[in-house]
C-alpha positions as CSV (number, residue, x, y, z in Angstrom):
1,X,23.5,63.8,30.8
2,X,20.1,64.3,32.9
3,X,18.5,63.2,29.5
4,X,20.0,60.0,30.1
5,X,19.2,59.4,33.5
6,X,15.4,60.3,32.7
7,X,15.4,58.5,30.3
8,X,17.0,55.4,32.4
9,X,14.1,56.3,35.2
10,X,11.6,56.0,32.1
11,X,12.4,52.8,31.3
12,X,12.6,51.0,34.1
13,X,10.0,53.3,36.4
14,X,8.1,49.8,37.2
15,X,11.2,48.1,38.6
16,X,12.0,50.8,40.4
17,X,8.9,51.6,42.2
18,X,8.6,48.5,43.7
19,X,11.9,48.5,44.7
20,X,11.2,51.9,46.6
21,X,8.0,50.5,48.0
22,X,10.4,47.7,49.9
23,X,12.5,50.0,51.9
24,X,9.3,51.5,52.5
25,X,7.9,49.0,53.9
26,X,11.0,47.5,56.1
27,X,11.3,51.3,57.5
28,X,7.8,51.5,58.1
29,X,7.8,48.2,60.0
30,X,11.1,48.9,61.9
31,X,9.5,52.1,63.4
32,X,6.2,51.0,63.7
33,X,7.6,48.0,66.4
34,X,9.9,50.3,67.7
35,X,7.2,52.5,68.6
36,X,4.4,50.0,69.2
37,X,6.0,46.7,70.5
38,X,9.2,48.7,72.0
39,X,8.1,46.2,75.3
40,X,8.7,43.0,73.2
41,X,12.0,43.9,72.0
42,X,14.1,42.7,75.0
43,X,17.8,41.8,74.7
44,X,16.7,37.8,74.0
45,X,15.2,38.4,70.3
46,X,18.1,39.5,69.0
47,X,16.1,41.0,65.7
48,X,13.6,42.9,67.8
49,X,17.3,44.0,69.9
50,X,18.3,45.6,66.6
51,X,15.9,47.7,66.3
52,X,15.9,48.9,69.9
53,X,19.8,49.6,70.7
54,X,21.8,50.7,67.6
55,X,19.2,52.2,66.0
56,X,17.3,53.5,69.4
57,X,15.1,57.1,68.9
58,X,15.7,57.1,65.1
59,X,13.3,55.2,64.7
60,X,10.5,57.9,64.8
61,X,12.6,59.4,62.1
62,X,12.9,56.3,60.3
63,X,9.1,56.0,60.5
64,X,8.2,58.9,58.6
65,X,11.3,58.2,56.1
66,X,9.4,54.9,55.5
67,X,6.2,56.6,55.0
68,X,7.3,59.0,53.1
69,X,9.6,56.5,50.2
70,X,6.3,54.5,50.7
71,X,4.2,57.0,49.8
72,X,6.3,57.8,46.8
73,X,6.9,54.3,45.3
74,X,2.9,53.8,45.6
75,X,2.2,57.2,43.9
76,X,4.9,55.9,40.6
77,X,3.6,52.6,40.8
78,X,-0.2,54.0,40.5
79,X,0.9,56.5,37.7
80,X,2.5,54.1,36.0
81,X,-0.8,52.0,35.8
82,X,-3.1,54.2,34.8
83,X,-0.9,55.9,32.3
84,X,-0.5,52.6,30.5
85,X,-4.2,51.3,31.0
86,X,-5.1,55.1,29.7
87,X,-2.6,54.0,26.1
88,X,-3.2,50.8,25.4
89,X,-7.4,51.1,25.6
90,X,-7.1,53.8,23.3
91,X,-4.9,52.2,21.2
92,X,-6.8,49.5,20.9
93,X,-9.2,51.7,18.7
94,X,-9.9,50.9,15.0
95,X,-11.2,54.4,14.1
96,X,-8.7,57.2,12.6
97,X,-10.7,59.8,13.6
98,X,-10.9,58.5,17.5
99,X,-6.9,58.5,17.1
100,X,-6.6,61.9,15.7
101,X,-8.7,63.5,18.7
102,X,-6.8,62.3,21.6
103,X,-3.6,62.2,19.7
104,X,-2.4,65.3,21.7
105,X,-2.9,63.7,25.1
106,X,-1.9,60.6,24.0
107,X,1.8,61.7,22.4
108,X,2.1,63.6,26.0
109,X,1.4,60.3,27.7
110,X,3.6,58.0,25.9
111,X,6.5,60.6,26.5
112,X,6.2,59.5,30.0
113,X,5.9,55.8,29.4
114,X,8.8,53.5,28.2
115,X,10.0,53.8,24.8
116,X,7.6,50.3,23.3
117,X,4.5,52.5,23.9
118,X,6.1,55.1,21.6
119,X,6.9,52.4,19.1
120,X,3.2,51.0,19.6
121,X,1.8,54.8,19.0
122,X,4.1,55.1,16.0
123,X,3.2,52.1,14.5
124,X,-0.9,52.7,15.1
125,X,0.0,56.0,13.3
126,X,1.5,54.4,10.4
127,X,-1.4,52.0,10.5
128,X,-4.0,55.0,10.2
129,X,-1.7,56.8,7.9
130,X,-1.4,60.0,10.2
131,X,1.2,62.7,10.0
């Protein structure tokens, strides 16, 4: 079962990161006018209302939620990038022996990546004729 759902979080880690970075940012924005521009927020802008009655002193805990699932959606988004950047340059190689040195860190790599830079390592292999 939890092999699934990594492997559903695997697949779709892009996707998902920037949809964590969007709560992130709305939460980060609510609590930052909340605790910034609380004087604008009078009962005639009824948006800036919202986030002064109903929601009223969560807002310094929705602050640091925001930060936080910020912070998180920016750190997969990054490792993401430079996992992939890190695989396809080196796959871009047309030296066997340049492959067979970093094949270690690259298998470990593309087991964190989605499945078509697994199929793109296995078929560079195949190319290269490496066991």
């Amino acid at each position: 079962m939890s092999g699934r759902i990594v492997g559903f979080l695997r697949e779709y880690v892009l996707a998902l990161s920037i949809l964590t970075i969007i709560p992130g940012i709305l939460f980060m924005f609510m609590g930052v006018v909340y605790l910034f521009f609380i004087s604008i927020a009078e009962p005639t802008n009824s948006l800036l209302h919202f986030i002064k009655d109903p929601i009223g002193i969560w807002n310094d805990y929705i602050l640091v939620a925001g930060l936080i699932i910020f912070g998180i959606g920016v750190y997969y988004l990054y490792s993401y990038f430079t996992k992939r950047k890190y695989v396809l340059d080196e796959l871009k190689t047309d030296k066997r022996s340049e492959i067979l040195k970093k094949r270690s860190k690259l298998e470990s790599t593309v087991k964190k990546l989605p499945s078509k830079y697994q199929k793109m390592l296995s078929e560079k292999e195949e190319e290269f004729d490496i066991r």
